[in-house]
N, C-alpha and C positions, 0 to 999 in steps of 0.2 A: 504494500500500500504506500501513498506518498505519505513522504513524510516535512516535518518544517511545516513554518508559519505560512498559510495562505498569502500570496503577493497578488498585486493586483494584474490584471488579465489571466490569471491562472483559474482553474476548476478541477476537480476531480468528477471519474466515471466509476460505476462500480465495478463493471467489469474488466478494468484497466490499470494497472498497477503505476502510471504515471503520470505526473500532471500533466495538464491539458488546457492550451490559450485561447482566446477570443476575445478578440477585436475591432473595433472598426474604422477607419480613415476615409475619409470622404465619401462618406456613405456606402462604402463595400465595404461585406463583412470577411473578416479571416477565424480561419477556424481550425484547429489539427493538434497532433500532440507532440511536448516535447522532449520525450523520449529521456524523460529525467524522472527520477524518483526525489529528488530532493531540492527541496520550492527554492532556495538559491540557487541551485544550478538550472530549475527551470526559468528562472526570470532573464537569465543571462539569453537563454536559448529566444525567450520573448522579448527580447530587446533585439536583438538578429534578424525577426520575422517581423519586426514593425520596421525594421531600415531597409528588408526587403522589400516590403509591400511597398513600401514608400517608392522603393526608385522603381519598382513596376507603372506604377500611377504618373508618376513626374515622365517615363517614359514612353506610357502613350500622352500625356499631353502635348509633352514634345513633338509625338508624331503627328499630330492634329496639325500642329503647324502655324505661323500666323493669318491669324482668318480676319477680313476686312471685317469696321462695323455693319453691323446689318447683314455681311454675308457667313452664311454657315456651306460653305462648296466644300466639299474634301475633294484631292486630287485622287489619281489611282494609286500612285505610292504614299500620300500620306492614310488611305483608306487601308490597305493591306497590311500597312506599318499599323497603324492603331490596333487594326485586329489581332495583329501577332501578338502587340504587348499586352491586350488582353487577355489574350487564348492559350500562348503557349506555353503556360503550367500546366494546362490541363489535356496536353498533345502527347501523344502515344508515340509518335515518331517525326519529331520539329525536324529533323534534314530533308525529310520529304517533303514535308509542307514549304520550308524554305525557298528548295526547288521550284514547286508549284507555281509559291508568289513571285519568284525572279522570271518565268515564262510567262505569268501573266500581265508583268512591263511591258512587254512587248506587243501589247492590243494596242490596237487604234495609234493615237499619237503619241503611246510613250506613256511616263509616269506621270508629267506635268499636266495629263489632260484630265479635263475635270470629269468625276464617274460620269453627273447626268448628261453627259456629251455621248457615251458608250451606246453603241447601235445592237440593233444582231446581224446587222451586217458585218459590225468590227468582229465578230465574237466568230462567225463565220469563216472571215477570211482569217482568223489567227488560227483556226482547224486545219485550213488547208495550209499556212507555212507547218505548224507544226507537225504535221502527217506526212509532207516533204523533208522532214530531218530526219537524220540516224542518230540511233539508242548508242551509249556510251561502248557494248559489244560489237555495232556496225549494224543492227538490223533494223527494220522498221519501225517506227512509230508507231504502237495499237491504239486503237479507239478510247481502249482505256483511259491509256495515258492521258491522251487530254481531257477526255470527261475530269479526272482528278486535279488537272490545273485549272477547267471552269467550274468545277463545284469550289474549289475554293477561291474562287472569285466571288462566286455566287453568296459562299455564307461570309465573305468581306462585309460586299453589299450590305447582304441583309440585317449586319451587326450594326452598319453607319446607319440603317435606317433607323432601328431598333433605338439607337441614340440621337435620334432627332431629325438629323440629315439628309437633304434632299438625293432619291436617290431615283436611278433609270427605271425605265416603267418594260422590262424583258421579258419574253417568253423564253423561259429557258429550257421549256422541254426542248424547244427546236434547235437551242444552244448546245444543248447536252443531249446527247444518244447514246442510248448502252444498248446495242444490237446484240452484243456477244451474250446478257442475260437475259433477253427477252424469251426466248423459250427453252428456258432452263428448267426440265421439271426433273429430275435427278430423283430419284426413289429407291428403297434398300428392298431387293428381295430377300427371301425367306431363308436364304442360307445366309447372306450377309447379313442379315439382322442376326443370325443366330453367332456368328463370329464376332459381330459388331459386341454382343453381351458376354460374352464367353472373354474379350478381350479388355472388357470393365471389369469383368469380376476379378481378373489375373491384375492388371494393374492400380483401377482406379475404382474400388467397390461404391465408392461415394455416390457417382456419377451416374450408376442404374435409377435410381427416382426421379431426375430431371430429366434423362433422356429418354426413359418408359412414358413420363408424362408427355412430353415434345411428340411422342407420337401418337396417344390416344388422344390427345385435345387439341393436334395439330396448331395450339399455339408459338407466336415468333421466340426467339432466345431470350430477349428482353422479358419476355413477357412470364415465362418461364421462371425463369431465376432470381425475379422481382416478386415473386407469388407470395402473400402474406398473409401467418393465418388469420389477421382479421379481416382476412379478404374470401375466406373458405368458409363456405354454410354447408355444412355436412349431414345435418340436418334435411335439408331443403335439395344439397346435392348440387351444388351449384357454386362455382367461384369466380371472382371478379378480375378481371385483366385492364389496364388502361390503351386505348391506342388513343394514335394522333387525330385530334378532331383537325379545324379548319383551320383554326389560328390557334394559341396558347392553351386553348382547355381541352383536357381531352376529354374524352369518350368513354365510359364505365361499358364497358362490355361481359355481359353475363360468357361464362361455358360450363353447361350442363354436363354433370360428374357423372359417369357409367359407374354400377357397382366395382370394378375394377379400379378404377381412379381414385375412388372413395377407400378402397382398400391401401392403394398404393400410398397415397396420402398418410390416413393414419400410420402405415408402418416407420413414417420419421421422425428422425427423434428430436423432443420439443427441448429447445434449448435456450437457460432464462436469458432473459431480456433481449433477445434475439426475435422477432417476428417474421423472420424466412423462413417459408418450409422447407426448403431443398440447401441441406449445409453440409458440411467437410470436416473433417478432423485432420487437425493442422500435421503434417509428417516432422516439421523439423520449425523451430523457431524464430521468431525474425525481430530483434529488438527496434528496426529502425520503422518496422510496418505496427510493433506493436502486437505481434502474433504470438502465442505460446503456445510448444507443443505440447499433443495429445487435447488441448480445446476444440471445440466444433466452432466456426466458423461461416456464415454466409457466402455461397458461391459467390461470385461475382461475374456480370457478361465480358470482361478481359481475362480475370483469373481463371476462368475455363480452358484457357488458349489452349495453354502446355499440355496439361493430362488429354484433352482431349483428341489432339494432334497424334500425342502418343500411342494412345486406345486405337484411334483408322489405322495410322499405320501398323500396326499389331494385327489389326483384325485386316488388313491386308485390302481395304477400299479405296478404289481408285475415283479422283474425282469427287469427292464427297465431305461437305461442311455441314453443319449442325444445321442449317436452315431447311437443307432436305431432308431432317426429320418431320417438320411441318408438310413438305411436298409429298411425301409417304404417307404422312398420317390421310391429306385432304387428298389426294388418290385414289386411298382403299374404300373410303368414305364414299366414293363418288363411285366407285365399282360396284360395294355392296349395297347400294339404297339405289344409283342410278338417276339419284336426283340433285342438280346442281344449286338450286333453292335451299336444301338443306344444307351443303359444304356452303353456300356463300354465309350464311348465317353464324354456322360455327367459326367460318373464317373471319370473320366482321368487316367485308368486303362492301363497299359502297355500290358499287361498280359488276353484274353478275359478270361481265365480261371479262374481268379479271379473273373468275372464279373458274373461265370455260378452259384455261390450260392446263386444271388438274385434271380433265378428260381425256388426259393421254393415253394411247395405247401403247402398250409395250409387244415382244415377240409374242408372248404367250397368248395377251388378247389377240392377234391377228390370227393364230396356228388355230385356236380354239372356234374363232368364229367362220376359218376355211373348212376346219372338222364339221362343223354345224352343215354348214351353206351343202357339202359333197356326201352327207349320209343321204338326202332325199334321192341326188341322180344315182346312187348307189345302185338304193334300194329299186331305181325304177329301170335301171340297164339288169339286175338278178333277176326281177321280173320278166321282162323283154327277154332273157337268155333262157329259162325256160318255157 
């Protein structure tokens, strides 16, 4: 437990043996722990994290840039620059994104051009230089690739707007095209499922209740590993998932619990102050995360990465991310009922039309309905032959 006199910004958890700060500087809040058991050497640690936070702030303001009275214009490098310095603490991989933002200089007139100048024609012709260059190995440019340097454009933007700022009125679907995932429907047959769990139970036993769920409720990752039991009416057989409404609020989307689900569910184990159903038992320590082993722990949708990377490759699938657990589950759904009405529902689909490419066939539906279609003239050339 911590120990020493209470300082200020400091708190305690109870499930955390260290103090822990929060505070706030111009109206953002900071919040974490610092990895100290003892309230002076925590204060020292929170004097560190207020000089941080501080040049974070001075650093986007800097990048704002000097703005005339009356005008609030961001350029395109003072817009990507703010963004970063607000973003990237919380960036999985800031070299990429770095990249991104220095290829997307290169629109229109450069960095000094103001966003709301930015066309979809700029956005256009900056696909077609960048489709004409070579990858750092010598090969082509993928579609990908620039999708990931216009979506980060895209959420620039929509971070300047978000803070006041006048910003381009784009259609970005037409900006942005992901052709390579559009009829993506990847599904685990009966023997790869059955490797796929044989190769959780060897490595990662944890991992069997989220991913058994992933596929009887064909809900997304998020949604899965965010599930809280005050969100599970067990009773009633029913639990609640959020997805993206139109703007900031989301959406409470019921999915109705098969007794199987409701079984899987109760078999995990409820762990205090924790309100995740689907959790971990920590293998090995981490003082800087604040982890202790042999506790249980809430999954997390990044901390899945590793084990579950491990488990495919073990179980030997080719092609295959956690998302097509979801495209398996709403697959079989749509096999065994045959009704797209029901999967768009469970899927919380706006759109049925979205819902009509889990109507795929695979070899087996094709062999099975040539089987059908060739017992009639079979039966009628045995006829004919006697």
């Amino acid at each position: 437990m911590p120990t020493g006199k209470k300082r200020k910004y400091l708190f305690t958890r109870a499930e955390s043996e260290y103090w822990w700060y929060k505070f706030t500087i111009d109206g953002q809040r900071f919040c974490g722990t610092t990895g100290c058991v003892e309230a002076s050497e925590a204060a020292k640690i929170v004097d560190l994290k207020r000089a941080e936070a501080r040049q974070r702030l001075q650093a986007e303001a800097d990048a704002i840039g000097h703005l005339a009275a009356g005008s609030r214009e961001l350029t395109l490098s003072q817009c990507l620059e703010r963004f970063r310095a607000a973003k990237e603490p919380s960036w999985r991989n800031s070299d990429c994104r770095t990249v991104n933002a220095e290829y997307c200089l290169s629109i229109g007139k450069g960095g000094s051009m103001l966003i709301t100048e930015i066309e979809l024609s700029d956005l256009v012709q900056f696909r077609a230089q960048r489709k004409a260059m070579k990858s750092c190995k010598g090969e082509n440019i993928k579609d990908t690739t620039v999708n990931r340097d216009l979506a980060h454009l895209r959420a620039a933007i929509r971070y300047a707007g978000k803070c006041g700022f006048p910003v381009p009125n784009i259609d970005w679907s037409e900006a942005i095209k992901n052709k390579a995932e559009k009829h993506r429907t990847r599904t685990l047959s009966d023997a790869e499922e059955a490797r796929l769990f044989a190769a959780i139970d060897k490595l990662h036993p944890d991992l069997d209740g989220p991913v058994r769920f992933a596929i009887l409720s064909a809900a997304r990752k998020t949604a899965v590993f965010e599930l809280r039991w005050s969100n599970v009416d067990l009773d009633e057989k029913v639990a609640y998932i959020e997805l993206k409404g139109e703007g900031d609020e989301p959406i409470i989307h019921p999915i109705p619990l098969t007794p199987a689900m409701v079984e899987l569910i109760e078999a995990q184990p409820r762990v205090d102050k924790c309100d995740h159903v689907f959790t971990y038992k920590c293998r090995r320590g981490n003082k800087k995360h604040d982890l202790e082993k042999g506790k249980r722990y809430p999954w997390t949708e990044h901390g899945i990465y590793k084990p579950w990377n491990a488990v495919v490759k073990e179980a030997g699938l080719r092609d295959f991310r956690f998302h097509d657990l979801r495209h398996t589950g709403a697959t079989r759904l749509v096999r065994a009922t045959d009704n797209l009405e029901l999967a768009r529902q469970l899927l919380g689909h706006a759109d049925i039309k979205t819902t009509q490419k889990y109507a795929n066939l695979n070899v087996d539906d094709v062999r099975a309905a040539m089987e059908k279609a060739s017992k009639p003239r079979l039966a009628l050339v045995e006829t004919s032959s006697a």
